[in-house]
FINU-211453 format. One line per 4 residues: number of its first residue (from 1); their letters; for each residue z, y, x of N, C-alpha, C, O. Coordinates in nm, 2 decimals, decimal comma, always signed. Example, Ala and Ser with C-alpha at 12.3 -4.5 7.8 and 13.67 -1.06 7.14 Angstrom:
# FINU-211453
1> AS> +0,78/-0,57/+1,32/+0,78/-0,45/+1,23/+0,78/-0,33/+1,32/+0,85/-0,33/+1,42; +0,71/-0,22/+1,28/+0,71/-0,11/+1,37/+0,79/+0,00/+1,29/+0,80/+0,11/+1,34
END
This chain:
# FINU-211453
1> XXXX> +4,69/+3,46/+3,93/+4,78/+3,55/+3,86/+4,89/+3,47/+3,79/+4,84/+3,38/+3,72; +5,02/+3,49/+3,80/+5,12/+3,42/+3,76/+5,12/+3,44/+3,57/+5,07/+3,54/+3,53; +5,18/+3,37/+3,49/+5,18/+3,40/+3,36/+5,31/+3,47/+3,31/+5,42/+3,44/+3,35; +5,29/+3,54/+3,24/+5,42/+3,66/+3,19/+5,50/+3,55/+3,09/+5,61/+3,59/+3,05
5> XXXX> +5,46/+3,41/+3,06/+5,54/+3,32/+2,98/+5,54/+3,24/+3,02/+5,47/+3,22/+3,12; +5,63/+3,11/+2,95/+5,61/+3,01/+3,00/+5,58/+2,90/+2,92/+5,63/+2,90/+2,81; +5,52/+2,80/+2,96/+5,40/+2,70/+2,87/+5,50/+2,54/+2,89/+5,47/+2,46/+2,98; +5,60/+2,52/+2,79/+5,62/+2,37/+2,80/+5,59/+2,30/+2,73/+5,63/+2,33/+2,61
9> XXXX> +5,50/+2,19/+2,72/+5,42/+2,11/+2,62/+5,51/+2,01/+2,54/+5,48/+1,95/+2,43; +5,63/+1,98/+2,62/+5,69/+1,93/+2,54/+5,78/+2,01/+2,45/+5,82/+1,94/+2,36; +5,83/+2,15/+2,44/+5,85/+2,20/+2,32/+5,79/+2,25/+2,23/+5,82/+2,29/+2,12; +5,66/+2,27/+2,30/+5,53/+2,33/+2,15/+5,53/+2,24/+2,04/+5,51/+2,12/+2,07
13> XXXX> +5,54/+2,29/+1,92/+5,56/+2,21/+1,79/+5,42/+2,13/+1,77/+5,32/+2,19/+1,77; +5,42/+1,98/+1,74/+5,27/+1,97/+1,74/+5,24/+2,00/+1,56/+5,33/+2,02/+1,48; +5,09/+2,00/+1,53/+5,06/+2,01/+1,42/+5,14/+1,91/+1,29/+5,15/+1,79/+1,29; +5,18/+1,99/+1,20/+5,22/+1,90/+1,06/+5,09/+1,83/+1,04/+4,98/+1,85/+1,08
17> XXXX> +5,17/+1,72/+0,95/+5,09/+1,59/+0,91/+5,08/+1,69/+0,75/+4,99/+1,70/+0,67; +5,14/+1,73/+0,75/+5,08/+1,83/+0,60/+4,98/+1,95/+0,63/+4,88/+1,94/+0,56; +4,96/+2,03/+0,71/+4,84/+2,09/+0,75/+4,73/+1,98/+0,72/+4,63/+2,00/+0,65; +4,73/+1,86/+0,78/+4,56/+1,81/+0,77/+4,58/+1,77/+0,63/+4,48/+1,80/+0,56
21> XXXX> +4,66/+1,73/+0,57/+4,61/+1,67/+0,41/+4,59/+1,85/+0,31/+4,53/+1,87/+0,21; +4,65/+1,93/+0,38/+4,64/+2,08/+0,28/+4,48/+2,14/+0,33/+4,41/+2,22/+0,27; +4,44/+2,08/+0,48/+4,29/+2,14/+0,51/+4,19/+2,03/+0,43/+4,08/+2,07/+0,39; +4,24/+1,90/+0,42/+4,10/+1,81/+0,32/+4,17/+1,87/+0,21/+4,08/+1,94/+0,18
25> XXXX> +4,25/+1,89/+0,13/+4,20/+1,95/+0,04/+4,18/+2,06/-0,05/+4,18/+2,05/-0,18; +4,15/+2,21/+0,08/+4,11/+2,30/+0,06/+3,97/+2,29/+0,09/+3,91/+2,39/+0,09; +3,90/+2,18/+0,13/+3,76/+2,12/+0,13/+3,69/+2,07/+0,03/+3,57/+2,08/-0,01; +3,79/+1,99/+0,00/+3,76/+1,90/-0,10/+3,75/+2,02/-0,27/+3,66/+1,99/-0,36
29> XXXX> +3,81/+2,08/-0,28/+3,80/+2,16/-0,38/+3,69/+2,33/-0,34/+3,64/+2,41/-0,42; +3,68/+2,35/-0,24/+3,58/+2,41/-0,19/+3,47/+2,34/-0,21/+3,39/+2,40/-0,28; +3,42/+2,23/-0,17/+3,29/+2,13/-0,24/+3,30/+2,11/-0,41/+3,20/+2,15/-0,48; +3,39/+2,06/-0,46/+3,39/+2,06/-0,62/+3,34/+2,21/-0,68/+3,28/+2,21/-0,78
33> XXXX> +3,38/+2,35/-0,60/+3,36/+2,47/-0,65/+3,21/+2,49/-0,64/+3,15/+2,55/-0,73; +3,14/+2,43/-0,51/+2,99/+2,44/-0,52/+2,94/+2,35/-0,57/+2,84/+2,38/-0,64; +2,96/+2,23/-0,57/+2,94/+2,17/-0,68/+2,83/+2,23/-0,82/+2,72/+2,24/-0,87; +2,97/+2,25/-0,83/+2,96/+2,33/-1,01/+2,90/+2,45/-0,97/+2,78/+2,44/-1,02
37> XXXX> +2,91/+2,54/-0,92/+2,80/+2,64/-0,86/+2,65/+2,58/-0,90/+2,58/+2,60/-1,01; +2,62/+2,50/-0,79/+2,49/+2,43/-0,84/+2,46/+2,39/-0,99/+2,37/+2,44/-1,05; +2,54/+2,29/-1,04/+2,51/+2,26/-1,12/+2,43/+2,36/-1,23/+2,32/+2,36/-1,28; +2,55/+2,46/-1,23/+2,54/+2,56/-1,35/+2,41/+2,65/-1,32/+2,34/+2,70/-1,41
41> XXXX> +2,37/+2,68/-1,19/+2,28/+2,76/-1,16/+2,09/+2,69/-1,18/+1,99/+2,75/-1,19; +2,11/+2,56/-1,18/+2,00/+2,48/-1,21/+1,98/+2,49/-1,36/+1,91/+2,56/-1,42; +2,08/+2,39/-1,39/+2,06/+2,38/-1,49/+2,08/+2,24/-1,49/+2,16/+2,18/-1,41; +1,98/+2,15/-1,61/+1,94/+2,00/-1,62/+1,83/+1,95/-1,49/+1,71/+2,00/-1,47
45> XXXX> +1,90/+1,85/-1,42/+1,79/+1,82/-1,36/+1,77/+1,65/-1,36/+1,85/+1,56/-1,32; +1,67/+1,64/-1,42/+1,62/+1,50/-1,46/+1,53/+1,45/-1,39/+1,46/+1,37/-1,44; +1,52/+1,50/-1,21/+1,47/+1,38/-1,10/+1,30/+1,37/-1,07/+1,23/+1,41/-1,16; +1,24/+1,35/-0,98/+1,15/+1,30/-0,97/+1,02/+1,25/-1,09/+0,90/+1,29/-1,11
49> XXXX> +1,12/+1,16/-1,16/+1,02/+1,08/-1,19/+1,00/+1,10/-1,37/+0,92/+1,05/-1,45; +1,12/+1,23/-1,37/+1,05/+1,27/-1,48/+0,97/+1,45/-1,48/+0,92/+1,51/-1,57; +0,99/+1,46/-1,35/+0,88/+1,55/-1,31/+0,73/+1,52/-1,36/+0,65/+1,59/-1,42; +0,73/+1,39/-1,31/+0,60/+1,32/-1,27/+0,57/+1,31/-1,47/+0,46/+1,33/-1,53
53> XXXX> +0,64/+1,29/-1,52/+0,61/+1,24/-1,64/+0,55/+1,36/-1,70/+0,43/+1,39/-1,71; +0,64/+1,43/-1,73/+0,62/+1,59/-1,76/+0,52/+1,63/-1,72/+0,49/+1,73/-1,79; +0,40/+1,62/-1,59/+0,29/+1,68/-1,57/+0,20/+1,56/-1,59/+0,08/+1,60/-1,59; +0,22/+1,41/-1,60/+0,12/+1,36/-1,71/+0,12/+1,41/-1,86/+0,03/+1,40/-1,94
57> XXXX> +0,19/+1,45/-1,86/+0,20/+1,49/-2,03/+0,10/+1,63/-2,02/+0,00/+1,64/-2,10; +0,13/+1,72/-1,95/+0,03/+1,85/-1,93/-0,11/+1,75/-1,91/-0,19/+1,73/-2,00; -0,12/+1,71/-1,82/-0,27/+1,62/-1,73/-0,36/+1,60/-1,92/-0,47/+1,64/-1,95; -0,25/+1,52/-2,01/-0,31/+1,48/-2,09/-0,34/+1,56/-2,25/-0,42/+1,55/-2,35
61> XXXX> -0,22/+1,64/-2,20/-0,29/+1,77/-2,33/-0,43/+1,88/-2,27/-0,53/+1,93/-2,34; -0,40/+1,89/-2,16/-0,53/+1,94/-2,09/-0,67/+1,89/-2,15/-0,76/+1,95/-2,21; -0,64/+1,72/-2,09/-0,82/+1,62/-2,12/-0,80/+1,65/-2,28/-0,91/+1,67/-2,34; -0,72/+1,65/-2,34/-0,72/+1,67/-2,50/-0,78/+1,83/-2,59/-0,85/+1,85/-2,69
65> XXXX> -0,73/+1,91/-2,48/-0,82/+2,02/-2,50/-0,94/+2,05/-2,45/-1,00/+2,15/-2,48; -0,99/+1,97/-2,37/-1,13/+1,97/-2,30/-1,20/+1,89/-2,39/-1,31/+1,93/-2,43; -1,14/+1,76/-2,45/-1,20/+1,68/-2,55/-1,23/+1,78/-2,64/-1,35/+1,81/-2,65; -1,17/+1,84/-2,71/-1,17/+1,95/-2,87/-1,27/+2,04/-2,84/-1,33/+2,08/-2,93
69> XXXX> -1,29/+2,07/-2,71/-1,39/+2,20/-2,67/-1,54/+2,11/-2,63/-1,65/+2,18/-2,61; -1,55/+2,01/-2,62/-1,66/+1,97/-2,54/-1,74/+1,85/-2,72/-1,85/+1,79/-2,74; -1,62/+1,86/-2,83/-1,67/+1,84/-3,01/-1,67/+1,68/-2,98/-1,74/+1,59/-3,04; -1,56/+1,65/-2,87/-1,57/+1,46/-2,88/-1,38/+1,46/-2,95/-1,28/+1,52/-2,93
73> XXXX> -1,44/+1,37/-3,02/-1,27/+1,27/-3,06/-1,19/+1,24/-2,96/-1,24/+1,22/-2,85; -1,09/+1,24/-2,98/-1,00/+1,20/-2,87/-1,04/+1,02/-2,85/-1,05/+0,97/-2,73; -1,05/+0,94/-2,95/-1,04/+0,80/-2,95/-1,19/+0,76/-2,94/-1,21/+0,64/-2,96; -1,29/+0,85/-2,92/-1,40/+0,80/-2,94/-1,46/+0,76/-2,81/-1,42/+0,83/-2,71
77> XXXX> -1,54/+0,65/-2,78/-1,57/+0,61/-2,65/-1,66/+0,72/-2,59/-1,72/+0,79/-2,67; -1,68/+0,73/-2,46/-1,82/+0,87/-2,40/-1,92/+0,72/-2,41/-1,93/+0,60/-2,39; -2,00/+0,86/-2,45/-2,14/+0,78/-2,48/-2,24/+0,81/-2,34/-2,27/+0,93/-2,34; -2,29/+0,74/-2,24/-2,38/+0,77/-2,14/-2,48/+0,87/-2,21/-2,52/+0,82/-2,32
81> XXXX> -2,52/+0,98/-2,18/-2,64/+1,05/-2,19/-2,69/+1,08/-2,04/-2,64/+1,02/-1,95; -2,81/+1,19/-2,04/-2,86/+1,21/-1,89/-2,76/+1,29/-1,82/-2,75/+1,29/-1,69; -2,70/+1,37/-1,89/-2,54/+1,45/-1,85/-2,43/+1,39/-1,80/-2,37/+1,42/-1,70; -2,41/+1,31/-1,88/-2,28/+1,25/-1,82/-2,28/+1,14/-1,77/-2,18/+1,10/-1,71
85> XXXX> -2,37/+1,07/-1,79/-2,40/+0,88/-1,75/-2,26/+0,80/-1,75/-2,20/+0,75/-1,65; -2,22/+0,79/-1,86/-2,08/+0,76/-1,88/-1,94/+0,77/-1,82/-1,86/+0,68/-1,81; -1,93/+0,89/-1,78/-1,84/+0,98/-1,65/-1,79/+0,99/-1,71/-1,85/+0,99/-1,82; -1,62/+1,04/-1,72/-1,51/+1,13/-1,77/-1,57/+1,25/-1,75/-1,66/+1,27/-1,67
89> XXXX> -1,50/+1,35/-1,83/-1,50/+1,48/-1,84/-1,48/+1,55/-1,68/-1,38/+1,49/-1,64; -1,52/+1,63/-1,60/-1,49/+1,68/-1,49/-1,56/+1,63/-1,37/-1,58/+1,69/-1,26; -1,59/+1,46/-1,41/-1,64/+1,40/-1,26/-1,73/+1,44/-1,23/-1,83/+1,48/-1,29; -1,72/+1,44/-1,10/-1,86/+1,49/-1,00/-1,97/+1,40/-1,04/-1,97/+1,30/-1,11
93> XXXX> -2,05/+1,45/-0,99/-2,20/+1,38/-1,09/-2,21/+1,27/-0,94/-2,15/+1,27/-0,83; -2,31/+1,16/-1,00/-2,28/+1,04/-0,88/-2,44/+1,08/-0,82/-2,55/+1,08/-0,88; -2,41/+1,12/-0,67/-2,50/+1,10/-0,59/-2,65/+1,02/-0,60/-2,67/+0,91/-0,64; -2,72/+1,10/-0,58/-2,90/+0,97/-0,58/-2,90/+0,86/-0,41/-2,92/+0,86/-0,29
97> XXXX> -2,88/+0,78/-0,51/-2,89/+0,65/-0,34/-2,99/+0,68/-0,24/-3,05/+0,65/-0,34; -3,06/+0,71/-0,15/-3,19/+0,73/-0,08/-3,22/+0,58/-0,09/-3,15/+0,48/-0,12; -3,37/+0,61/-0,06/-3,43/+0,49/+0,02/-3,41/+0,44/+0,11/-3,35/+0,49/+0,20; -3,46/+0,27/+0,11/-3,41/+0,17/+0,25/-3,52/+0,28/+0,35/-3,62/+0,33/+0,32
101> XXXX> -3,45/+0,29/+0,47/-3,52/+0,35/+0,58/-3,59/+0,16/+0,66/-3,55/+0,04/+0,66; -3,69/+0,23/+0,72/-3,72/+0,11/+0,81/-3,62/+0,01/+0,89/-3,62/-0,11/+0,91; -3,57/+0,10/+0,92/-3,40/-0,01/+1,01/-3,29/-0,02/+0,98/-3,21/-0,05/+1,07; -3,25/+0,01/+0,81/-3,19/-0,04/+0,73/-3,30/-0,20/+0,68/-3,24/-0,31/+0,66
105> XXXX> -3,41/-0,19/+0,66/-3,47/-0,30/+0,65/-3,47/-0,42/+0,74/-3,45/-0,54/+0,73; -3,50/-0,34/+0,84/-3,46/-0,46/+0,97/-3,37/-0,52/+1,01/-3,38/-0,63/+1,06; -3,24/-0,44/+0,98/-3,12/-0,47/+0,99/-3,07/-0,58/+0,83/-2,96/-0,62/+0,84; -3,13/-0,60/+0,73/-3,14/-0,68/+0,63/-3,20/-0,86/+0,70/-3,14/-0,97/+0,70
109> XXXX> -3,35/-0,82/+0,75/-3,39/-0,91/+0,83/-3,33/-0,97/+0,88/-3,30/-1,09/+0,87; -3,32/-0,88/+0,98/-3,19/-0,97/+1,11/-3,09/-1,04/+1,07/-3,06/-1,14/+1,13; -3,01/-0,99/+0,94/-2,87/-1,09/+0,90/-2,94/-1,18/+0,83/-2,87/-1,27/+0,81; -3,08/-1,20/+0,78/-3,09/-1,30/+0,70/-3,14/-1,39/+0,80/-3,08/-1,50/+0,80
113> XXXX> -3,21/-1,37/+0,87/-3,20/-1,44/+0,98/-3,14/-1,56/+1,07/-3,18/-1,67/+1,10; -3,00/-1,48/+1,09/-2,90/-1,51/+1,14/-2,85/-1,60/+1,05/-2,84/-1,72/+1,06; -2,81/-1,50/+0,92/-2,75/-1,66/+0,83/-2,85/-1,80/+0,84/-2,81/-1,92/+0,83; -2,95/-1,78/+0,85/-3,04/-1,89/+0,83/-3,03/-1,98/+0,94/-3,04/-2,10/+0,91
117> XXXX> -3,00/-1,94/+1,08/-2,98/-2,04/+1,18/-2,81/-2,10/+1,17/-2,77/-2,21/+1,22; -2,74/-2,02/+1,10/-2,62/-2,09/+1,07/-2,61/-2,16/+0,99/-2,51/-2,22/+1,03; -2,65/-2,21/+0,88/-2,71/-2,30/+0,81/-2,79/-2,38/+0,89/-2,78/-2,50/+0,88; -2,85/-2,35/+0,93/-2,92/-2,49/+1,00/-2,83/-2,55/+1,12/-2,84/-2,67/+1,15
121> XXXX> -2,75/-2,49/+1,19/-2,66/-2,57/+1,26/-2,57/-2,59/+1,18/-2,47/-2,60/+1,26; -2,53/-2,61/+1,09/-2,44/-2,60/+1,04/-2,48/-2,78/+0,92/-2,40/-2,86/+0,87; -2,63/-2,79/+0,92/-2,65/-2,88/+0,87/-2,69/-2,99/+0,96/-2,68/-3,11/+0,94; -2,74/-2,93/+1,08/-2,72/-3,03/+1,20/-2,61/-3,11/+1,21/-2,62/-3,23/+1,23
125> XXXX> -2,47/-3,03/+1,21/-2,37/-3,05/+1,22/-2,34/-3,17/+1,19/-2,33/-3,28/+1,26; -2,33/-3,13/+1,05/-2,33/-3,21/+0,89/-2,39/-3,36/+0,93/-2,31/-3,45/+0,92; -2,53/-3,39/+0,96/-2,62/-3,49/+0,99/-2,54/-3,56/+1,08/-2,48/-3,66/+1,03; -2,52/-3,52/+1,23/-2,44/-3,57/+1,35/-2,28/-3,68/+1,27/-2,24/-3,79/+1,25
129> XXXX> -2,23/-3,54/+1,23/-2,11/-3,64/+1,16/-2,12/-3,75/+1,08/-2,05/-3,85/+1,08; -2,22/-3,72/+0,98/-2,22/-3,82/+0,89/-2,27/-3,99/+0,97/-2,22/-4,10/+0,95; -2,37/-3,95/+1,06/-2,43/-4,05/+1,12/-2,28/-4,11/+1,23/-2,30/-4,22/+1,28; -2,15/-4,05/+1,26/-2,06/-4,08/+1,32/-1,95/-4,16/+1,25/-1,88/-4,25/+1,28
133> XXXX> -1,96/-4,10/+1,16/-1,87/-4,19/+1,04/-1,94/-4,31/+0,98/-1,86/-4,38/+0,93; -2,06/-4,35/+0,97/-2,09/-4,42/+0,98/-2,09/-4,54/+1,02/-2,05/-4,64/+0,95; -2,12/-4,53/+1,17/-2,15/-4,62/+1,23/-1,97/-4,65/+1,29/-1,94/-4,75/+1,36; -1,85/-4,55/+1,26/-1,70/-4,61/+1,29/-1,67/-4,73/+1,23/-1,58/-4,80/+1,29
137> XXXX> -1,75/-4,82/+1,08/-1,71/-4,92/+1,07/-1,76/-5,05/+1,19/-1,70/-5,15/+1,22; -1,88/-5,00/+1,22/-1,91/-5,10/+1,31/-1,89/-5,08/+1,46/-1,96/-5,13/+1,54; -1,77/-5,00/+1,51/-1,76/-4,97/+1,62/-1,61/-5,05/+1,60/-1,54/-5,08/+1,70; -1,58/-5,07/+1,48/-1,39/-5,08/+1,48/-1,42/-5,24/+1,48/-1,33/-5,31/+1,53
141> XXXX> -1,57/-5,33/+1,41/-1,56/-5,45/+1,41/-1,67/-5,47/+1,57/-1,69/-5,59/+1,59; -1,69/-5,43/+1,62/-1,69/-5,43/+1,80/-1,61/-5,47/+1,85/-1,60/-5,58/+1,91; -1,49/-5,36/+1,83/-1,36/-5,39/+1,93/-1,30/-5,50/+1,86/-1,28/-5,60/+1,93; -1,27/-5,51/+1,76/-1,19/-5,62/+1,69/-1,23/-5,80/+1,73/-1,16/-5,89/+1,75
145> XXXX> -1,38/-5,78/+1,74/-1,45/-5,91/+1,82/-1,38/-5,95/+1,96/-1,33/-6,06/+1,99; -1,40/-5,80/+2,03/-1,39/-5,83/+2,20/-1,27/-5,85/+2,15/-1,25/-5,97/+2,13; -1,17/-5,76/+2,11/-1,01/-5,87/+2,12/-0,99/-5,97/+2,10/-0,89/-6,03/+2,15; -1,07/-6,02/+2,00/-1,07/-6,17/+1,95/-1,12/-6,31/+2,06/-1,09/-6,43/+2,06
149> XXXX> -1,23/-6,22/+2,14/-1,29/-6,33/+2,24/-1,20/-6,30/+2,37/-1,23/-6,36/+2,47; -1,10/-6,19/+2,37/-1,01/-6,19/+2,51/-0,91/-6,34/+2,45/-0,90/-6,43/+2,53; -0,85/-6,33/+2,32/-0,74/-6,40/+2,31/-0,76/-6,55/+2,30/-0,69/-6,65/+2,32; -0,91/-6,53/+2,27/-0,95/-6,70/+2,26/-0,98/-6,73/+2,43/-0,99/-6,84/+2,48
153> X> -1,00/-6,60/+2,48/-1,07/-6,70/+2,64/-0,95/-6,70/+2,76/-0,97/-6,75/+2,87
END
């Protein structure tokens, strides 16, 4: 279908160099307006890490009111009784160890065992070398001889 106009690219106006600097900054003050939006709608905001502070500070008026209700001093050390066996306020009570079972025992055995033969090669070892270092002085006045009877013969 033919076009009812006509399209020359070389007389279409190209875009002003003022359009792009009037679009950044109808941007640019469109971001400053939310900006401030936010700002005002928060309020103060002081970050992470004084989040974190602010709910140590609760954590610790809390144990402070648990102290006052449970008739201990804030500064006073816990005293072990059969209740608390010197736990903080709240900790789970500590577990009863069981008994060595039989092959928890054997399994004791066996590593002592094992350490035991490692130590003993381990002092074999020990013996071997020492008897090697030894006798290197008289292996170095061996050789030192035979060179001495090569250069004299």
């Amino acid at each position: 279908m033919p076009r009812s106009y006509s399209f020359e690219h070389f007389t279409v106006p190209k875009t002003a160099t003022g359009s792009r600097s009037l679009r950044r900054r109808d941007k640019q003050q469109l971001s400053e307006k939310r900006a401030e939006e936010r700002r005002l709608a928060k309020g103060l905001n002081y970050g992470r890490s004084h989040a974190e502070t602010e709910e140590m500070f609760q954590v610790r008026a809390m144990n402070a009111q648990l102290e006052a209700l449970a008739g201990l001093s804030p500064n006073a050390p816990v005293k072990p009784t059969a209740n608390n066996l010197g736990q903080p306020i709240g900790a789970l009570p500590v577990a009863e160890e069981p008994l060595l079972s039989r092959g928890a025992l054997r399994d004791v055995l066996d590593e002592a065992l094992r350490q035991f033969r490692a130590l003993q090669s381990g002092i074999q070892d020990a013996t071997r070398a020492t008897g090697r270092l030894l006798s290197l002085p008289m292996d170095a006045v061996r050789l030192a001889a035979q060179r001495l009877r090569l250069v004299q013969g």
